[in-house]
DODRENRO-401890 format. One line per field, with one value per atom (N, C-alpha, C, O): residue in one letter; x, y, z; atom name. Coordinates in nm, 3 decimals. Example, Ala and Ser with C-alpha at 12.3 -4.5 7.8 and 13.67 -1.06 7.14 Angstrom:
DODRENRO-401890
residuo: (A/A/A/A/S/S/S/S) .
px: (1.319/1.230/1.320/1.424/1.285/1.367/1.290/1.341) .
py: (-0.569/-0.450/-0.330/-0.332/-0.225/-0.106/0.003/0.114) .
pz: (0.780/0.780/0.780/0.846/0.708/0.714/0.787/0.804) .
atomo: (N/CA/C/O/N/CA/C/O) .
//
This chain:
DODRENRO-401890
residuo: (X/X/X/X/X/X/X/X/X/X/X/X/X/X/X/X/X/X/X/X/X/X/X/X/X/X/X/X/X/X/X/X/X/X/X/X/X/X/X/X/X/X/X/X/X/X/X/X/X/X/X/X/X/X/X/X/X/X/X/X/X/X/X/X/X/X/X/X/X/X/X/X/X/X/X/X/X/X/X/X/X/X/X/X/X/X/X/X/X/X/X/X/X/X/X/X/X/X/X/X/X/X/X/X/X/X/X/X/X/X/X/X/X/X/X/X/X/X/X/X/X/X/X/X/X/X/X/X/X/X/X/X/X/X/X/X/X/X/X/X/X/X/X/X/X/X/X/X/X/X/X/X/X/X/X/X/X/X/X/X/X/X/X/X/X/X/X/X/X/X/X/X/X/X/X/X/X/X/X/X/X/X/X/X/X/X/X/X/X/X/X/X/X/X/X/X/X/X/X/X/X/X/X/X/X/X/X/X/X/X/X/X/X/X/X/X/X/X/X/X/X/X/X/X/X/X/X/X/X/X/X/X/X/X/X/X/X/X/X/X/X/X/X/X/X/X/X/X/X/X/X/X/X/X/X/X/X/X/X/X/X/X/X/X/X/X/X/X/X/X/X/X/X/X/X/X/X/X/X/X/X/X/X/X/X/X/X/X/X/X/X/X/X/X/X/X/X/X/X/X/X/X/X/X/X/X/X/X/X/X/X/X/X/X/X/X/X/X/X/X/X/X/X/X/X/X/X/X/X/X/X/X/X/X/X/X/X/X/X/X/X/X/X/X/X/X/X/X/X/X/X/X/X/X/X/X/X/X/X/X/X/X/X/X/X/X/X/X/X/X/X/X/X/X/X/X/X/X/X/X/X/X/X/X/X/X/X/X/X/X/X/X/X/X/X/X/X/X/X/X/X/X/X/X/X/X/X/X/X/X/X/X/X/X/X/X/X/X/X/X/X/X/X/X/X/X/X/X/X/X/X/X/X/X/X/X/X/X/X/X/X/X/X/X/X/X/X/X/X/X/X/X/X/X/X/X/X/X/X/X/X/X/X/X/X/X/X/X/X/X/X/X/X/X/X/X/X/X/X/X/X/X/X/X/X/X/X/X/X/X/X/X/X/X/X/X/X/X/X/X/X/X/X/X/X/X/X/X/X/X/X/X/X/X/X/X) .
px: (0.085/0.000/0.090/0.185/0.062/0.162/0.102/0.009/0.203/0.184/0.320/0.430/0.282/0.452/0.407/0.288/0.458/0.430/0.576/0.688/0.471/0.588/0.581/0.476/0.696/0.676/0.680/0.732/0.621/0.597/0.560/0.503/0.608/0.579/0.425/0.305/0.477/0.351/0.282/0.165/0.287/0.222/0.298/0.416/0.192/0.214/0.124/0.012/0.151/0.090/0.090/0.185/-0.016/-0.042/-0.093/-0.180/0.028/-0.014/-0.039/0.026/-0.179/-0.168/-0.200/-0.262/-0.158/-0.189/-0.220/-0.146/-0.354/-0.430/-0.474/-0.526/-0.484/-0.582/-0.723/-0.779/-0.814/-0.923/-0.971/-0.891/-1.074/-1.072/-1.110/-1.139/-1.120/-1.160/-0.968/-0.916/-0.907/-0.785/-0.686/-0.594/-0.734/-0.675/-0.744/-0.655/-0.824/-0.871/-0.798/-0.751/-0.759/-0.700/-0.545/-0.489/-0.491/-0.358/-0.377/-0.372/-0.408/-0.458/-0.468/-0.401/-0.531/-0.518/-0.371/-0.318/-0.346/-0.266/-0.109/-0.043/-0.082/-0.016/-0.026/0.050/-0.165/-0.195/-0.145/-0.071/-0.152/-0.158/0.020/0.042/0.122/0.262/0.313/0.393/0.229/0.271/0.248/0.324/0.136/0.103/0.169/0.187/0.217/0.318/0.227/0.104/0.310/0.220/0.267/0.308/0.268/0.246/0.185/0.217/0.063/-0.011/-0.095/-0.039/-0.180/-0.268/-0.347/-0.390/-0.374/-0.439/-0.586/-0.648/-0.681/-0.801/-0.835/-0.757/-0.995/-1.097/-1.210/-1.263/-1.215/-1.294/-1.371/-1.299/-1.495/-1.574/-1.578/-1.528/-1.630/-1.610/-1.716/-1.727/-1.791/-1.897/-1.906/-1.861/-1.937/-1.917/-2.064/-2.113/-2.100/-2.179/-2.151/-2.032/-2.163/-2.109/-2.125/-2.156/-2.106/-2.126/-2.013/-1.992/-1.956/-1.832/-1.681/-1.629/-1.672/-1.538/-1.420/-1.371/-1.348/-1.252/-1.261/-1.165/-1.418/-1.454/-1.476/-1.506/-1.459/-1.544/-1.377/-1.342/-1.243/-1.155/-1.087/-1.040/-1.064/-1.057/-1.140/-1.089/-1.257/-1.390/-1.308/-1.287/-1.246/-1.207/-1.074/-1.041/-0.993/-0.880/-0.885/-0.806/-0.960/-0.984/-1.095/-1.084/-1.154/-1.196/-1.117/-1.098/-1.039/-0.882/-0.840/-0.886/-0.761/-0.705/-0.764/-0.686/-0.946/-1.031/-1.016/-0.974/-1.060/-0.992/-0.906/-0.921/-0.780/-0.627/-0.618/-0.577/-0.685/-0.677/-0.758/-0.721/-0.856/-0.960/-0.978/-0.986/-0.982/-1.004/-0.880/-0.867/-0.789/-0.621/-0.617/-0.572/-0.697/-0.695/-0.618/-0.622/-0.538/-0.421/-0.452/-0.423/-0.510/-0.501/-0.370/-0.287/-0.412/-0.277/-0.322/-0.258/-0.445/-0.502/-0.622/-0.687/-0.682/-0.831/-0.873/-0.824/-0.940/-1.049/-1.114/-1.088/-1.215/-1.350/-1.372/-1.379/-1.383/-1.441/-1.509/-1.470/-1.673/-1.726/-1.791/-1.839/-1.765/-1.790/-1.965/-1.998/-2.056/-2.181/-2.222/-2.167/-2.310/-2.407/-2.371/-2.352/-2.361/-2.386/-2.303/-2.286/-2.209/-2.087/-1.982/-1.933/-1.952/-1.883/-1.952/-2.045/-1.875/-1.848/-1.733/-1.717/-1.629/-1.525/-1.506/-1.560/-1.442/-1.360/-1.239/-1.197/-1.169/-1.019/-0.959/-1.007/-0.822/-0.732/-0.592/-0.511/-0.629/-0.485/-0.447/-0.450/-0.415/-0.326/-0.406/-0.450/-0.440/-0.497/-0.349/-0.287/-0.320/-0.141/-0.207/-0.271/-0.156/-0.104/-0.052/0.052/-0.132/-0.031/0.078/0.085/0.145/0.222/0.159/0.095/0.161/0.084/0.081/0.141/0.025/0.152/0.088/0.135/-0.052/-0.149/-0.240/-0.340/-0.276/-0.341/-0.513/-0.626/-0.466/-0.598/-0.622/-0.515/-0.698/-0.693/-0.764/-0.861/-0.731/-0.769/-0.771/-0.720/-0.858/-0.933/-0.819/-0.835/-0.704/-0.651/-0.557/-0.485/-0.548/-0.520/-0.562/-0.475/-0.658/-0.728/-0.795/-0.872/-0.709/-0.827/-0.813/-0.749/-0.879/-0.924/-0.958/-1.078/-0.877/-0.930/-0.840/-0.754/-0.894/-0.866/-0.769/-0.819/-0.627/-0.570/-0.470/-0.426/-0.459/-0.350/-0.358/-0.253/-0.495/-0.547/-0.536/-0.602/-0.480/-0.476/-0.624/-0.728/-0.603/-0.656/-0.592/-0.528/-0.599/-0.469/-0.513/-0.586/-0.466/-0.564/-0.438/-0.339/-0.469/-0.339/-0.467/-0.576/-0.381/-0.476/-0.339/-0.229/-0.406/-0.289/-0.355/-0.447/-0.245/-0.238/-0.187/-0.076/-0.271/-0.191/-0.127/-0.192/0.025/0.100/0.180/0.270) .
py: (-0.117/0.000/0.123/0.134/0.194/0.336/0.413/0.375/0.549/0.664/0.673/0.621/0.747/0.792/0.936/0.938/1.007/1.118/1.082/1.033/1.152/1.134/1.274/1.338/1.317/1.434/1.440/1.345/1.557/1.595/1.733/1.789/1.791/1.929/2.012/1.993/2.078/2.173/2.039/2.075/1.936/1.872/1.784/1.759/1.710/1.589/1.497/1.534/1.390/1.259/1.158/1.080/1.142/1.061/0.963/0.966/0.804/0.695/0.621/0.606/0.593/0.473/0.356/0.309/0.291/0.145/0.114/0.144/0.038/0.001/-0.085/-0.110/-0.157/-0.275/-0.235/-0.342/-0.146/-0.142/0.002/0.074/0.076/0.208/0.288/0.401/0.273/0.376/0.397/0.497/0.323/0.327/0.414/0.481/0.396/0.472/0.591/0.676/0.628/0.836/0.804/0.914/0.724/0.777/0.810/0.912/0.740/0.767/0.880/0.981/0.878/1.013/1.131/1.228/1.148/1.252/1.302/1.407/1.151/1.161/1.241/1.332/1.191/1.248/1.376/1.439/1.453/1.570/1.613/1.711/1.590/1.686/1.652/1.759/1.602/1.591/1.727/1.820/1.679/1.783/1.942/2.023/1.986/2.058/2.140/2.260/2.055/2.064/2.175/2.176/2.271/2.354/2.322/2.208/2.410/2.347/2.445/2.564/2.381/2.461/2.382/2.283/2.404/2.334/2.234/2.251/2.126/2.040/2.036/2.051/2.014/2.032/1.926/1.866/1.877/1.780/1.861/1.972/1.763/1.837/1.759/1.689/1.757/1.658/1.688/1.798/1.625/1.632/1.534/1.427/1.575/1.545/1.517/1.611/1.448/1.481/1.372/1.279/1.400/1.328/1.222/1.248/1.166/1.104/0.950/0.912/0.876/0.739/0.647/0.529/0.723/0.679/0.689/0.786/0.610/0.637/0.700/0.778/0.673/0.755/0.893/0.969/0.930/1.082/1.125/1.241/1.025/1.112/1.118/1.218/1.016/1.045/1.159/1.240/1.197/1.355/1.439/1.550/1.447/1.551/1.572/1.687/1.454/1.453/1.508/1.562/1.497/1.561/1.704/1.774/1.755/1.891/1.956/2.068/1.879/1.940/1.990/2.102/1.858/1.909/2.034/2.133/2.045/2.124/2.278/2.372/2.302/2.378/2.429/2.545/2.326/2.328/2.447/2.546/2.332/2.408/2.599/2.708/2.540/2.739/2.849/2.966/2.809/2.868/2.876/2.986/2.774/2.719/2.721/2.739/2.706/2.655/2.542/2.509/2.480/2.330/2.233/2.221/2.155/2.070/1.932/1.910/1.833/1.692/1.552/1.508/1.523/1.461/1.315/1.218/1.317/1.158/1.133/1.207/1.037/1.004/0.952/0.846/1.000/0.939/0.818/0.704/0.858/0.756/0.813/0.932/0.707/0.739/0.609/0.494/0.686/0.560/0.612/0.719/0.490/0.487/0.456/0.363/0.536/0.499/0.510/0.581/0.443/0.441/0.554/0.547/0.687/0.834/0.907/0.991/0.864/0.931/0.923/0.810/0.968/0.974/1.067/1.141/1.047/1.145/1.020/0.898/1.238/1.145/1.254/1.362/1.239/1.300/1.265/1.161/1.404/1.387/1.487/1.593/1.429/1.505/1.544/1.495/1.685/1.747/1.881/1.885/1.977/2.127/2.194/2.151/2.348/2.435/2.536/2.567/2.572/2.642/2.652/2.577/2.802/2.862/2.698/2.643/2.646/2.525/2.601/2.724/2.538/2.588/2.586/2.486/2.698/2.723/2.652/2.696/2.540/2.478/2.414/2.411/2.342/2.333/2.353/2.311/2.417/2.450/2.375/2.410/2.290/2.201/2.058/2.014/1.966/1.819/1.790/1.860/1.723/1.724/1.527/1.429/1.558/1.448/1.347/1.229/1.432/1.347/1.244/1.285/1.110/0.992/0.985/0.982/0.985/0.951/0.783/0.720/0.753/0.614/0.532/0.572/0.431/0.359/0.232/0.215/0.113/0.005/-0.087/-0.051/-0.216/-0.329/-0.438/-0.521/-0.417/-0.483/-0.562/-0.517/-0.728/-0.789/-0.760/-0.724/-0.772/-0.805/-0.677/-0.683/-0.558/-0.447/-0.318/-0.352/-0.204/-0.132/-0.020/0.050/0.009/0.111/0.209/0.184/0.362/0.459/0.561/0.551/0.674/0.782/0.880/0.875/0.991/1.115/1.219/1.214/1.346/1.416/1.600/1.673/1.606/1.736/1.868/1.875/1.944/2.105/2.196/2.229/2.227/2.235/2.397/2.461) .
pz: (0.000/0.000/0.000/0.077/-0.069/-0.068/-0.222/-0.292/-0.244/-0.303/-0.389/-0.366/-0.484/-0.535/-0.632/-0.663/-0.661/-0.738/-0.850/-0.840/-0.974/-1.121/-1.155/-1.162/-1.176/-1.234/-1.401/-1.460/-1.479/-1.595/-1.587/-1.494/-1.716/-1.724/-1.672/-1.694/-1.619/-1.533/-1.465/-1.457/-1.425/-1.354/-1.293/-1.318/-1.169/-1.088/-1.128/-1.162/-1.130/-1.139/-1.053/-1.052/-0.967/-0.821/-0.900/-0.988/-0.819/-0.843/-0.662/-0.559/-0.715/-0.572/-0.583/-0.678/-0.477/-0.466/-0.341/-0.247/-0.323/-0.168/-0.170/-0.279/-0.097/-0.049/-0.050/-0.027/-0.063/-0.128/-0.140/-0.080/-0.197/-0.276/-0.176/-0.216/-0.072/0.028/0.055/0.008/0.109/0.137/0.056/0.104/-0.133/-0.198/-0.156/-0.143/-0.135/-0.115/0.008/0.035/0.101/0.224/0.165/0.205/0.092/0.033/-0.011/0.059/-0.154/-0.215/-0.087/-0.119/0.042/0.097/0.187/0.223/0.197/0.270/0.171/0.222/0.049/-0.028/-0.010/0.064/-0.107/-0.137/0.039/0.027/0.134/0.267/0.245/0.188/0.248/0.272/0.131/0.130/0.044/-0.103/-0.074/-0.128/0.017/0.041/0.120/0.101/0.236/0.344/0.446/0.441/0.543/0.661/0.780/0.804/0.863/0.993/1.069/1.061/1.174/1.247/1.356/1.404/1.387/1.525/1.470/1.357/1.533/1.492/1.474/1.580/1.335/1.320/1.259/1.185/1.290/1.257/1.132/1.131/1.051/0.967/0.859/0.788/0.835/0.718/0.627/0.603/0.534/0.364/0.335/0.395/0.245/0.202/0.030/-0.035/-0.017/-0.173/-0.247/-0.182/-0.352/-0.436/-0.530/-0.548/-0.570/-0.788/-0.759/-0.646/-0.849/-0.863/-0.903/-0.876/-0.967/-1.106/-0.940/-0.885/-0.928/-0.829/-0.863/-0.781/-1.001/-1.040/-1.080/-1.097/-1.098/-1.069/-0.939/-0.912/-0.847/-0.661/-0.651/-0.589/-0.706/-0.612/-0.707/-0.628/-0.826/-0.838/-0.801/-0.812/-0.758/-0.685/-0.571/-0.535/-0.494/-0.330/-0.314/-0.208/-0.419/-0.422/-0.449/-0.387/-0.526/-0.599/-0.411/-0.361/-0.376/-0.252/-0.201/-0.154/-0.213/-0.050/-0.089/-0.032/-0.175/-0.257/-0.244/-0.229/-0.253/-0.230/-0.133/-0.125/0.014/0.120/0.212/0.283/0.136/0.200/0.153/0.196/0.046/-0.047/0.038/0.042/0.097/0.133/0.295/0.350/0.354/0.494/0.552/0.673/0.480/0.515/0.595/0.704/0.475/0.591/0.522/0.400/0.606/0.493/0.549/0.667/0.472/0.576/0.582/0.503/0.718/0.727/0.734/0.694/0.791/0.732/0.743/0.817/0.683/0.689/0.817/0.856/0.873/1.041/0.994/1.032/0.896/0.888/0.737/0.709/0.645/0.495/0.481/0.499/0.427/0.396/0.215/0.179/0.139/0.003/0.030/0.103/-0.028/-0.051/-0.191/-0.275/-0.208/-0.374/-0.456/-0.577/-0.366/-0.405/-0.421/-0.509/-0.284/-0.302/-0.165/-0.166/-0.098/0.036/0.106/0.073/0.235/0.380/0.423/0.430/0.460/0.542/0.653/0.631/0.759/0.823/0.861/0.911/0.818/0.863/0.936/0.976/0.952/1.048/0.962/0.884/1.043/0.963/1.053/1.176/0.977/1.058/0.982/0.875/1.052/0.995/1.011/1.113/0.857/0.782/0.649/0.575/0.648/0.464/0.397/0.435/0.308/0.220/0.118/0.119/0.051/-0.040/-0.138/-0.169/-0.213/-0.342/-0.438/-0.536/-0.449/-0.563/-0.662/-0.776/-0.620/-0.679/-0.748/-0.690/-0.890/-0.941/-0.942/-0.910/-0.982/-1.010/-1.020/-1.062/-1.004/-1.013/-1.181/-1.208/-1.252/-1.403/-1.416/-1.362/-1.519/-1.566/-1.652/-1.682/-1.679/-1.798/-1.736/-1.645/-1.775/-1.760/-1.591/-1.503/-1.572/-1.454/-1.454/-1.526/-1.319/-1.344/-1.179/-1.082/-1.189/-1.062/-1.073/-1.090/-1.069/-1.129/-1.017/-0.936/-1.047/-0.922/-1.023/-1.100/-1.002/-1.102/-0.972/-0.867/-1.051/-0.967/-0.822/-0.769/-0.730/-0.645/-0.581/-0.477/-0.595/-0.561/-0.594/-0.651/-0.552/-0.619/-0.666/-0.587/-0.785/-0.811/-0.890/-0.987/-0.852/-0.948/-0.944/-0.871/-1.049/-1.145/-1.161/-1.220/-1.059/-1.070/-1.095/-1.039/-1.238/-1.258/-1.211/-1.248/-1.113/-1.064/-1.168/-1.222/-1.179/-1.287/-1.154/-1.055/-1.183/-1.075/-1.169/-1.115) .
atomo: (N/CA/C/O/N/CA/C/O/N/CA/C/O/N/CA/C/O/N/CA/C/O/N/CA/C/O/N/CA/C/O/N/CA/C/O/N/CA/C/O/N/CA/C/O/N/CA/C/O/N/CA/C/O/N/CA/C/O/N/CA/C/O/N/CA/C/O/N/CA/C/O/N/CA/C/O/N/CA/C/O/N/CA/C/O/N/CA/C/O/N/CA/C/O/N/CA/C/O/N/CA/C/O/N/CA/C/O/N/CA/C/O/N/CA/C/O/N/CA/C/O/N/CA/C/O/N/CA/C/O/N/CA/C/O/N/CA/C/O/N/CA/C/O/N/CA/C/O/N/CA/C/O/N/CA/C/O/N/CA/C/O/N/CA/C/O/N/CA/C/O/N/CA/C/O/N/CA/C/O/N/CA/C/O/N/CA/C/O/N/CA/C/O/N/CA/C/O/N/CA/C/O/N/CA/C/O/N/CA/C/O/N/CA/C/O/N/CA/C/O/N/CA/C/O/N/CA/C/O/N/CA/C/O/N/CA/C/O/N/CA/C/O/N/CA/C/O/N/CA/C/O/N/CA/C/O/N/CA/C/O/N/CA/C/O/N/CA/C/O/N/CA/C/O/N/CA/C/O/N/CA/C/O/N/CA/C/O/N/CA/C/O/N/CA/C/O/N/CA/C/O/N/CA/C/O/N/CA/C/O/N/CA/C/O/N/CA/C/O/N/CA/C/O/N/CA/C/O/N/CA/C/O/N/CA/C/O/N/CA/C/O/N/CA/C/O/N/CA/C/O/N/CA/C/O/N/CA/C/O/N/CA/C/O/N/CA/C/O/N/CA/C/O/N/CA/C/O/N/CA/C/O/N/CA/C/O/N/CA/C/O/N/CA/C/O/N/CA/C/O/N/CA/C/O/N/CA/C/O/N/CA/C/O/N/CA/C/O/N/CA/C/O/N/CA/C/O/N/CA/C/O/N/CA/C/O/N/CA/C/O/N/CA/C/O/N/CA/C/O/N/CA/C/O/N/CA/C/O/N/CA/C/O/N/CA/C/O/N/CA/C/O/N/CA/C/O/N/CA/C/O/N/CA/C/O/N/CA/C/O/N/CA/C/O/N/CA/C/O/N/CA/C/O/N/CA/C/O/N/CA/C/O/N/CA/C/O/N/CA/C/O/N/CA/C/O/N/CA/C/O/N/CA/C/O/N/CA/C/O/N/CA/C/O/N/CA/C/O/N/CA/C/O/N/CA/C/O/N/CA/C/O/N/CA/C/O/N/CA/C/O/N/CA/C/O/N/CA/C/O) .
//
């Protein structure tokens, strides 16, 4: 189970691999919050989201964070409780409320994916950086 970032021009490319797809958005956050970096007091905080298609809720959930940290200055450092429903999620997590590093533009659709290969689950979300 783990994360790795690839770099390419103007972007990042988050690959994960988990033992099952809730675990990858916990990677996935957990990444985006180390990329982000910060340091500040410790905060609890939920996230709510809609969609059906999973490799669209986990760019929706990343592009939240991201929303988030910009706005709230909320940076997360790991997932509490995420539960996958029909519809979409609720999670809460834990992280620092800190200025993130700017660094993030946007979460984008291109070569995005989420699929259960070789007993894993493994998904490639690309960051505009």
């Amino acid at each position: 189970m783990g994360y790795r970032w690839v770099e390419h021009t103007a972007e990042l490319e988050l690959e994960v691999e988990a033992d099952s797809v809730e675990a990858v958005f916990g990677e996935a956050a957990r990444a985006l919050g180390e990329l982000l970096d910060g340091r500040g007091p410790p905060v609890s905080y939920e996230v709510a989201l809609s969609g059906t298609e999973r490799a669209l809720l986990l760019a929706d959930w990343l592009d939240e964070l991201v929303f988030r940290a910009e706005t709230e200055r909320l940076i997360p450092r790991r997932v509490e409780r995420l539960e996958l429903a029909g519809e979409g999620l609720q999670a809460r997590l834990a992280g620092v409320r800190a200025a993130p590093r700017p660094l993030v533009k946007g979460v984008t659709h291109h070569r995005l994916s989420l699929e259960r290969r070789d007993g894993a689950h493994r998904a490639t979300v690309v960051l505009d950086v």
